[in-house]
Every structure is written in structure tokens, then in C-alpha cells.
Backbone bond lengths (Angstrom), bond angles and torsions (degrees), N, CA, C in turn:
res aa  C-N    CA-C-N  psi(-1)  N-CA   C-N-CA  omega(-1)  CA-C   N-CA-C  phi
1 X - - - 1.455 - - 1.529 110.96 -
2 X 1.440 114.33 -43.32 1.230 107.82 155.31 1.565 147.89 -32.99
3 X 1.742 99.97 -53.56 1.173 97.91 147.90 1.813 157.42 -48.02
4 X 1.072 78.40 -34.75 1.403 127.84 -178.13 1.675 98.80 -63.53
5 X 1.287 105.83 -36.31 1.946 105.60 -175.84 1.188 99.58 -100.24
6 X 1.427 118.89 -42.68 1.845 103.82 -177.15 1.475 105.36 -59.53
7 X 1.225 118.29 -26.88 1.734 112.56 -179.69 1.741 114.66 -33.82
8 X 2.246 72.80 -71.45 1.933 95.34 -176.00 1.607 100.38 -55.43
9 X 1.276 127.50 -59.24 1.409 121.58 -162.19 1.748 104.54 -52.61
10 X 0.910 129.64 -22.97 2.019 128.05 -167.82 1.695 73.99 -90.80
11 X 1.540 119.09 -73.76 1.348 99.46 -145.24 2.090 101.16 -58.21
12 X 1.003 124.89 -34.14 1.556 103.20 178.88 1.014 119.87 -65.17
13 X 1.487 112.00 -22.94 1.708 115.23 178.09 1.820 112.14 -62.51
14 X 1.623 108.86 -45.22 1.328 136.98 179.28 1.809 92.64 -61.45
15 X 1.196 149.91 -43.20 1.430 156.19 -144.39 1.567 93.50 -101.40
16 X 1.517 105.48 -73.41 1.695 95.60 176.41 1.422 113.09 -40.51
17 X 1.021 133.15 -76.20 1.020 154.24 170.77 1.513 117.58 2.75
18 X 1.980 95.13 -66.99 1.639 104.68 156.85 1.441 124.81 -53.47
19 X 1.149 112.53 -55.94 1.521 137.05 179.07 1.558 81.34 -39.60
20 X 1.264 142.92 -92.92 1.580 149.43 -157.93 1.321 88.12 -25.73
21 X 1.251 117.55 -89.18 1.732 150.05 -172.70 1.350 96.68 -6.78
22 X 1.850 117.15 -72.91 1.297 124.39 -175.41 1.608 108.48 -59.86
23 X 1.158 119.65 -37.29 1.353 102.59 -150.64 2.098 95.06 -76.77
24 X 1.307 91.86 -42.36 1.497 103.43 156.72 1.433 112.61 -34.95
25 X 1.273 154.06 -68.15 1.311 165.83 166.76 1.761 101.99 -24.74
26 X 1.352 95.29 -71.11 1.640 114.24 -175.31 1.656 118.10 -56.08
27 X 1.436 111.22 -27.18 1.657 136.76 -169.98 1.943 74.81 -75.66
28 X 1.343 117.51 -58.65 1.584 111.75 -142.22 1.765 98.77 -92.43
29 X 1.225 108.96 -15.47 1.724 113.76 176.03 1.456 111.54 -80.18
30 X 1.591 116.61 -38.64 1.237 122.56 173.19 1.512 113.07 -74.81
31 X 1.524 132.75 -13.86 1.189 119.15 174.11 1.413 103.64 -113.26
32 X 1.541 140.20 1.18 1.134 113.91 151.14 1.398 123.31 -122.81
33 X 1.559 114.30 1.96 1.910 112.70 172.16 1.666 75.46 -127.48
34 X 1.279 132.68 108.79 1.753 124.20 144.00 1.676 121.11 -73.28
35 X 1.568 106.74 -17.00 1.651 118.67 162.54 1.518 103.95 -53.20
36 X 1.460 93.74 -94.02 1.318 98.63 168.88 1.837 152.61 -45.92
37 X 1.446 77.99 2.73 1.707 92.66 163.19 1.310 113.00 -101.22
38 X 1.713 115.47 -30.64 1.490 111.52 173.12 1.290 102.80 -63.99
39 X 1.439 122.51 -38.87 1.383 120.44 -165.92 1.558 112.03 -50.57
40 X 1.343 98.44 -42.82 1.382 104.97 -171.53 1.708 112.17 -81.23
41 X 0.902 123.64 -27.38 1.937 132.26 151.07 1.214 92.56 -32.34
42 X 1.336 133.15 -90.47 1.225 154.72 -113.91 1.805 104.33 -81.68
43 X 1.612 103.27 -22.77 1.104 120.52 176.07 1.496 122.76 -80.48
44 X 1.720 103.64 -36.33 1.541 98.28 167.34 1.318 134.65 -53.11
């Protein structure tokens, strides 16, 4: 069972992590292409 939690605990650590990354991405697309950030909205 132990195992079993370090799994979940890396992969949420690994998920936040992304989650930061993107939102980071989106922080720096929206302040220097805002076209190209809608563009990329518009795509999801």
C-alpha cells in the first residue's frame, strides 16, 4: 500500500508541476502574442 502512495504522490507532484509549466506558458503567450493565445483557446 505503500507503494501504491509514492506512485499517486510523484504522479501529482509530476501533474502540479505540469499544471505550473502550462499556466506559466499561457501567463507569457497572453502577455506577448494575446492573438495567438486566443488562437490557441479557440483550439481547445
Amino acid at each position: 500500500m505503500s507503494a501504491l502512495k509514492g506512485v499517486y504522490v510523484s504522479l501529482l507532484r509530476f501533474y502540479s508541476y505540469v499544471m505550473l509549466m502550462w499556466l506559466v506558458a499561457a501567463c507569457l503567450l497572453s502577455f506577448y502574442m494575446p492573438a495567438a493565445f486566443i488562437r490557441v483557446l479557440k483550439t481547445l
